[in-house]
N, C-alpha and C positions, 0 to 999 in steps of 0.2 A: 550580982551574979558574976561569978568568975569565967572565962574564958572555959576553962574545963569541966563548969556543973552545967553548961548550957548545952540542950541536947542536940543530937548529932544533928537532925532532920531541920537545924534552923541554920541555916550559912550566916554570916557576917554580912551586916548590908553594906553593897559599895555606894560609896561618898563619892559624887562626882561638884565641882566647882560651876558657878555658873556661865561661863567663857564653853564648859564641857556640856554643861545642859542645852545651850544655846547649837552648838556646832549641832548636837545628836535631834533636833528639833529642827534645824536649818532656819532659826531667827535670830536677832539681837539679842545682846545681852540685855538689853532696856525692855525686851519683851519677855523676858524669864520674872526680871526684877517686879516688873510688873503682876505678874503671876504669883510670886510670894507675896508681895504688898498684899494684895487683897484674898489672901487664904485659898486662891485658885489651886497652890502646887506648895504643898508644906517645904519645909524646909527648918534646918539647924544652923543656928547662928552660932558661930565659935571664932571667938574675937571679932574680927569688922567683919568678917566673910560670913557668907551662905554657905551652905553644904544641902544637896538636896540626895536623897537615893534613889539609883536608877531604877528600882520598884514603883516609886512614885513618881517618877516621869513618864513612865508604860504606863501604868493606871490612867494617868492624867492621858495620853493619847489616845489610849482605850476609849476612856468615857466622849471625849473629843470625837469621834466618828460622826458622822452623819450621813446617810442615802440620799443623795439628791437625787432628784427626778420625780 
């Protein structure tokens, strides 16, 4: 799919690094990594790095909720 057959109503997902996942989570980068390791928080591997999309870093804090009390 080219850039310009892709319709309008889908943006471009942003790519953020995980050093970037970490800060917007307030954890370790050893706590994202972890997270990828075992399919908690998908992510794209391109070359030695991760890439994860900021959609699925929301989702992933969304489903993370919990009501204590």
């Amino acid at each position: 799919m080219t850039p310009s057959s892709r319709p309008e109503s889908l943006p471009d997902p942003k790519f953020l690094t995980i050093a970037e996942v970490a800060t917007m989570m307030r954890v370790s980068k050893m706590t994202v990594y972890r997270l990828v390791h075992n399919g908690d928080l998908p992510a794209v591997r391109v070359g030695r790095s991760f890439r994860v999309t900021e959609e699925d870093v929301n989702e992933y804090l969304r489903k993370s909720f919990f009501n204590a009390g």
